[in-house]
C-alpha positions as CSV (number, residue, x, y, z in Angstrom):
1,X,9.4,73.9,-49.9
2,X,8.9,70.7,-52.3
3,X,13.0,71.1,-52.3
4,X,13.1,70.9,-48.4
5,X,10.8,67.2,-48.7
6,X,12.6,66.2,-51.4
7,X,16.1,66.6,-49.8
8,X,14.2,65.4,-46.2
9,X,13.3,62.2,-47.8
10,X,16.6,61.6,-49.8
11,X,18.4,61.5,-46.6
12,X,15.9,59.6,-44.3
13,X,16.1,57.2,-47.2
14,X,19.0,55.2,-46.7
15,X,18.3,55.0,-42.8
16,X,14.8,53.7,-43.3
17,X,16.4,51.2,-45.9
18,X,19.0,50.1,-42.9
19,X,16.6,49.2,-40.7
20,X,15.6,45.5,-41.2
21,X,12.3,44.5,-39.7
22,X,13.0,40.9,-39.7
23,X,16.7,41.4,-38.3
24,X,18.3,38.2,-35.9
25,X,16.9,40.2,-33.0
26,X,13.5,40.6,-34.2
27,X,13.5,37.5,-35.2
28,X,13.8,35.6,-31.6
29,X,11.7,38.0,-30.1
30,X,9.0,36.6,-32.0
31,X,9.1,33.4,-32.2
32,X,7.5,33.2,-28.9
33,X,4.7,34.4,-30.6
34,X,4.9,31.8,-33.4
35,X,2.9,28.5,-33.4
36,X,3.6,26.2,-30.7
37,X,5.2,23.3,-32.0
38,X,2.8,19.8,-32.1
39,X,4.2,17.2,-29.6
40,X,5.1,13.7,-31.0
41,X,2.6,11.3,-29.7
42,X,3.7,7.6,-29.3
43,X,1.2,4.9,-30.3
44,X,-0.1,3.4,-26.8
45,X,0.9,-0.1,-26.7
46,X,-1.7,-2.8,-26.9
47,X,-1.6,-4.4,-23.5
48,X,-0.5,-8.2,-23.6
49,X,-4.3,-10.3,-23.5
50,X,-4.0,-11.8,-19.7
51,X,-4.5,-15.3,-18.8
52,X,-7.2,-16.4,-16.6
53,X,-4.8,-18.3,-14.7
54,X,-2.6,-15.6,-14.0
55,X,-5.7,-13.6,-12.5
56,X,-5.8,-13.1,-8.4
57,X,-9.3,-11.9,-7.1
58,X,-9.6,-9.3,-4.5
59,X,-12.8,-7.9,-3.1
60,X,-12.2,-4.2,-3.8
61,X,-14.8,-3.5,-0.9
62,X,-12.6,-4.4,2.3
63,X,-9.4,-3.1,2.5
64,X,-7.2,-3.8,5.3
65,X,-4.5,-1.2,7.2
66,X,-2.0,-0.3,5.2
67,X,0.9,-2.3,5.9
68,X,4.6,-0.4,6.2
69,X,8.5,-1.7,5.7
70,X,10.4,0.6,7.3
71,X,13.9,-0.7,8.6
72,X,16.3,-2.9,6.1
73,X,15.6,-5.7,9.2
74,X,12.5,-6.4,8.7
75,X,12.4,-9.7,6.2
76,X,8.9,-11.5,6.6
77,X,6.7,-11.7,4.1
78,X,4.0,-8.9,4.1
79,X,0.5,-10.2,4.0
80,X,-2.2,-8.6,1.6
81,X,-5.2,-10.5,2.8
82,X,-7.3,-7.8,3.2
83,X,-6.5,-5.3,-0.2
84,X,-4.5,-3.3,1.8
85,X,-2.1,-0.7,0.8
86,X,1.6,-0.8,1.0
87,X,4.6,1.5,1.7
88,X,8.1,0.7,1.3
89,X,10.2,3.6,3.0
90,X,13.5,1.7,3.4
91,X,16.5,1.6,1.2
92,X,18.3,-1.8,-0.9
93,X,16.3,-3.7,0.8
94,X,14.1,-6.8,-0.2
95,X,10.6,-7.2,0.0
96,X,8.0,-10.1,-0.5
97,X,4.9,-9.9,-0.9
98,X,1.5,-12.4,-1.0
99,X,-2.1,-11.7,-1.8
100,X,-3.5,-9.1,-3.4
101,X,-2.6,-4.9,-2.9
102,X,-4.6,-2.4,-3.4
103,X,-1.1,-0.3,-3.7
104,X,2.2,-0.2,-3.5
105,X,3.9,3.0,-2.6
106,X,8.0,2.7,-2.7
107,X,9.5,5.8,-1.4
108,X,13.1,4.4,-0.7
109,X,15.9,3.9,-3.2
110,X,17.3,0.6,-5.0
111,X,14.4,-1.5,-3.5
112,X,13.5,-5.1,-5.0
113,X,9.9,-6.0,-4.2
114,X,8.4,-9.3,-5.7
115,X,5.0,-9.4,-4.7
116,X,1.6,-11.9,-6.2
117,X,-0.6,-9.5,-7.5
118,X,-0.8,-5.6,-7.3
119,X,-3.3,-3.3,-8.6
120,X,-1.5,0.1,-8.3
121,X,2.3,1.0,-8.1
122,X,3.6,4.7,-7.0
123,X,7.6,5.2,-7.0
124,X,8.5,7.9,-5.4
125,X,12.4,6.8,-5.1
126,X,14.8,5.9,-7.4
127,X,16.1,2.3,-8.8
128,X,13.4,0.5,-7.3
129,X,12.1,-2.9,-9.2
130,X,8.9,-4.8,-8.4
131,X,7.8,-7.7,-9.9
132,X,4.3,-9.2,-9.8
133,X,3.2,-12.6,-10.8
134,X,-0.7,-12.1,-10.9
135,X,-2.9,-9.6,-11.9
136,X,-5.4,-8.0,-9.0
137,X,-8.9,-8.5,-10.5
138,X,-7.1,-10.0,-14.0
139,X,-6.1,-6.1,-14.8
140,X,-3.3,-4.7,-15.2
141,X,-1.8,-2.7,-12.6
142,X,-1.4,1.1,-12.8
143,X,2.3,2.3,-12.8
144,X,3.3,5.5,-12.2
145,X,6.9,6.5,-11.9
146,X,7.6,10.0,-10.4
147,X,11.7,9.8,-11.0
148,X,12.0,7.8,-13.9
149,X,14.4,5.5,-12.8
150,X,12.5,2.4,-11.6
151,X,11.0,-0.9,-13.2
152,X,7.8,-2.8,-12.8
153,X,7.4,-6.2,-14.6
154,X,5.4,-9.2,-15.0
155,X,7.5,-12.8,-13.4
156,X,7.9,-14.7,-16.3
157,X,5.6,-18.1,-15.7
158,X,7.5,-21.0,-14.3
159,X,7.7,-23.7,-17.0
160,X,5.4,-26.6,-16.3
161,X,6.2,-29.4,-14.6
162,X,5.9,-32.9,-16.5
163,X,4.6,-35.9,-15.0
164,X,5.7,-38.7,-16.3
């Protein structure tokens, strides 16, 4: 009998030897299981100090109705006199702006939109660019871009005029 297990292990020997636990195979199937890898986190950028000249007030209380550009006609300036909120649903078109917005919601594509002073900006279309020359409440406004593909920017100041 101890001649049967001797020869029994002999031979299952070389095929438990074969059998690599940490093969390829086994390998991918658990790295799934592995630690999940730590994220690079960028260092938040210190937000430019903002001149009291280039702050707009706006009573965050009253809002007005929300204003809407929806045809490529439509070229007057929009009016936010009241905080109200605006949505741009037209496409290459240009848009002016005065006051102060509450929001500014751009769902069209390739848009250019200059406007005084805006407190939050939502793209929802592609290659749109806004550019603001004031900030609502001297803060800046809240960007978020839902396509990646759009652009919102301080004007640069206009130099100042000499007398002489």
């Amino acid at each position: 009998m101890k001649k049967l297990l001797l020869i029994c292990t002999l031979a299952a020997l070389p095929f438990a030897a074969a059998c690599d636990p940490q093969s390829e195979i086994t390998k991918k199937g658990l790295e799934k299981y592995g630690p999940t890898p730590t994220p690079s986190v960028e260092p938040t950028p210190t937000p430019v100090p903002i001149d009291p000249a280039d702050a707009i007030p706006a009573a965050s209380g009253e809002e007005g109705p929300m204003l809407i550009v929806n045809k490529a006609e439509e070229t007057k300036p929009l009016n936010c006199d009241k905080y109200n909120q605006v949505m741009v649903n037209s496409r290459d078109h240009k848009v002016t702006i005065k006051g102060a917005c509450r929001q500014l919601v751009v769902n069209g594509n390739g848009n250019e939109i200059t406007a005084e002073g805006i407190s939050e900006i939502i793209f929802n279309g592609e290659n749109n660019r806004v550019t603001y020359s004031k900030y609502v409440n001297a803060k800046h406004p809240q960007v978020r871009d839902n396509k990646g593909s759009n652009a919102a920017e301080k004007a640069a100041a206009e130099p100042q005029k000499s007398t002489k």
